[in-house]
C-alpha positions in Angstrom: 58.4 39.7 34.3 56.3 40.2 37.5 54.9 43.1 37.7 53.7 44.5 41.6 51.6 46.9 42.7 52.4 49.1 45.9 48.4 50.3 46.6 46.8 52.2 49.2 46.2 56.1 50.6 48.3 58.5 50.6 51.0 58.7 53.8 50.6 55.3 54.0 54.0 54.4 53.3 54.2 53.4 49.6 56.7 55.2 48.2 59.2 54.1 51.5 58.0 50.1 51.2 58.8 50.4 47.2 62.1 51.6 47.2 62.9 49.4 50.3 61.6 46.2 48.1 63.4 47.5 45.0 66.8 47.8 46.4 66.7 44.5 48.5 65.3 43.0 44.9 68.0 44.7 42.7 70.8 42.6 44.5 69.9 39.5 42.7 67.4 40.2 40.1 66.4 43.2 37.3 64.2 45.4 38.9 62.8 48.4 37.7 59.6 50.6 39.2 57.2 53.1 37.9 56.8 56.3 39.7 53.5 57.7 41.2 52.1 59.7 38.6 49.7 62.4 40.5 52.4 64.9 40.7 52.4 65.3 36.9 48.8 65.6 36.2 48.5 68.8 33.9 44.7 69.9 35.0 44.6 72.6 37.9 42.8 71.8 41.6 39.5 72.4 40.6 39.8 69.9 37.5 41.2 67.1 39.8 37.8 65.0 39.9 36.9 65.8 36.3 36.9 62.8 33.8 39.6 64.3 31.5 41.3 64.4 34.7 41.1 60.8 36.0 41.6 60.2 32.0 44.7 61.3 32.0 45.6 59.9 35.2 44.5 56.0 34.4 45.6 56.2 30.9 49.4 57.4 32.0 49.5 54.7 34.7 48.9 52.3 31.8 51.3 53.9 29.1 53.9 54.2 32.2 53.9 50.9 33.2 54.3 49.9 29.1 57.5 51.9 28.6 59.0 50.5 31.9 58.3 46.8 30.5 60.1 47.5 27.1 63.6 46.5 28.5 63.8 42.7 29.9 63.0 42.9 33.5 62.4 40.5 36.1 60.3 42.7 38.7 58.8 45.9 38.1 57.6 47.7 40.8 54.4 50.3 40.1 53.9 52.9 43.4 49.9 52.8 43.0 48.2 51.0 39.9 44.6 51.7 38.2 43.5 50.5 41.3 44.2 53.7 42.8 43.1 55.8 39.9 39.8 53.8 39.7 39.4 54.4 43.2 40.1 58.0 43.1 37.3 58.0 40.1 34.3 56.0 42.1 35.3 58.7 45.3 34.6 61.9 43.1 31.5 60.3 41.7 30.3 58.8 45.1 26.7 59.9 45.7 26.5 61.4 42.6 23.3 60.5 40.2 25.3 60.5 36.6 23.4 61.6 33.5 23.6 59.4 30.4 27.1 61.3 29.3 29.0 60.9 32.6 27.3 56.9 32.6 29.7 56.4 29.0 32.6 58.2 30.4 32.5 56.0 33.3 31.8 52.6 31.6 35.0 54.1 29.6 37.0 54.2 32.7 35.9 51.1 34.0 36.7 48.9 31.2 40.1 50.4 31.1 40.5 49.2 34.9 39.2 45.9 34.3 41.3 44.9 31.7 44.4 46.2 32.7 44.1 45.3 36.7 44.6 41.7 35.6 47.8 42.5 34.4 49.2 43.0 38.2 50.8 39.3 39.0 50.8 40.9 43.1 48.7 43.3 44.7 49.8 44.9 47.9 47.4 47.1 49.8 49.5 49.3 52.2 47.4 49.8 55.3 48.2 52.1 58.7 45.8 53.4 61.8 45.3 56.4 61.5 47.7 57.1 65.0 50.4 55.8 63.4 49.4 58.2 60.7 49.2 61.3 62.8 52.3 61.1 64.3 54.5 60.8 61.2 55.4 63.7 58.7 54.4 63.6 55.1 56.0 66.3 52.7 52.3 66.0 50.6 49.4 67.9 49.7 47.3 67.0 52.7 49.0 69.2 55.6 46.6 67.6 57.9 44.9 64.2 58.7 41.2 64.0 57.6 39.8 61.0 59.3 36.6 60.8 58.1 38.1 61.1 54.6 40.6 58.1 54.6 37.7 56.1 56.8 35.8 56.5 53.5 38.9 55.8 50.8 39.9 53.1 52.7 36.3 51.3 53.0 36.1 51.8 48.7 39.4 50.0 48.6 37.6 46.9 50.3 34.2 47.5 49.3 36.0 47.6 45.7 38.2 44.3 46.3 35.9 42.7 47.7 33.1 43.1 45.0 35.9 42.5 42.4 36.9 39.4 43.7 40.9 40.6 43.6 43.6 38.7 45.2 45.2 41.8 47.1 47.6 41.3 50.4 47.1 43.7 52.9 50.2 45.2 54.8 49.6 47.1 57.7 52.6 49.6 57.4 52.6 50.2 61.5 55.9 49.0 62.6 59.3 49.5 61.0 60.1 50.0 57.1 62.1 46.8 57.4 59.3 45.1 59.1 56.9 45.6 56.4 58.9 45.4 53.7 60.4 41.9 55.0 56.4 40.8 55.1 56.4 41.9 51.7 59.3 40.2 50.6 58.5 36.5 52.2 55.2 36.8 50.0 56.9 37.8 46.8 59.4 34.8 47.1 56.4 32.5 47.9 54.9 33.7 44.7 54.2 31.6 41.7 53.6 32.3 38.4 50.6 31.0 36.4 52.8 30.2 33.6 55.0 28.2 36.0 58.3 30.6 35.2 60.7 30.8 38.1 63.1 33.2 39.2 
């Protein structure tokens, strides 16, 4: 199975590039995808940032993606990863000075993100200018575009990949959905397995 991860802000595009990339994928092989989980966090607004929070969060992105993997599959698809969630964590802690307590809970978060980040065989970052952004219509939480705020999510993503040494493709998501999603496709085909398995 190879499993694929859709990454990136939100109103970027994901969710459209996913399913686009799904159904094209479907027509020949098993396919399957794991839905973005932030809609079904249980804690209230003001809990959001909070470690049992992003706990939740990182450790249903991981039990997600293992119940989607039970049934043979040749492709699964996961709209964000513990990329995102990990990302989310380092933004609510940014600038913070953690006590000895929040240092554990971190390490514990951090670990998790480590070892299971290596279990993504692609890694797509889903990138757009912020125009582009502004002129489209997102059915989301955020009713309007905070510039400074994606400026500084989108510079962790890097700042993250970069220091992590991950092999991530960025798609700028500025043209057409088939556009992007063809871009996406020609590097999934060109893809090949470490443990030289083809599909």
């Amino acid at each position: 199975m190879i499993k694929i991860s859709f990454s990136g802000i939100t109103g970027s595009g994901k969710t459209s590039l996913l399913e686009e990339v799904k159904k094209i994928l479907s027509l020949k092989y098993r396919t399957d995808s794991v839905e973005e989980i932030s809609g079904k966090n249980p804690f209230d607004n003001d809990q959001k940032a909070s470690f049992s929070s992003q706990f939740f969060y990182i450790t249903t992105q991981v039990n997600e993606e293992n119940i989607h993997s039970i049934n043979p599959l040749d492709y699964l698809l996961c709209n964000r990863s513990v990329l995102d969630q990990w990302i989310y964590w380092k933004s609510s802690t940014a600038g913070k000075t953690l006590s000895e307590q929040p240092e554990e809970k971190n390490r514990i978060l951090e670990n998790i993100y480590r070892f299971w980040i290596k279990t993504y065989d692609l890694i797509f970052l889903i990138r757009l200018d912020l125009k582009t952004l502004d002129s489209r219509e997102y059915n989301t939480e955020f009713m309007k575009i905070d510039a400074e705020y994606i400026k500084k999510r989108e510079d962790l993503y890097l700042q993250t990949i970069k220091e992590d040494n991950l092999k991530v493709f960025e798609i700028w998501n500025n043209n057409t959905v088939d556009e992007s999603a063809h871009e996406i496709m020609k590097t999934i085909s060109e893809y090949k397995p470490l443990n030289g398995a083809a599909l």
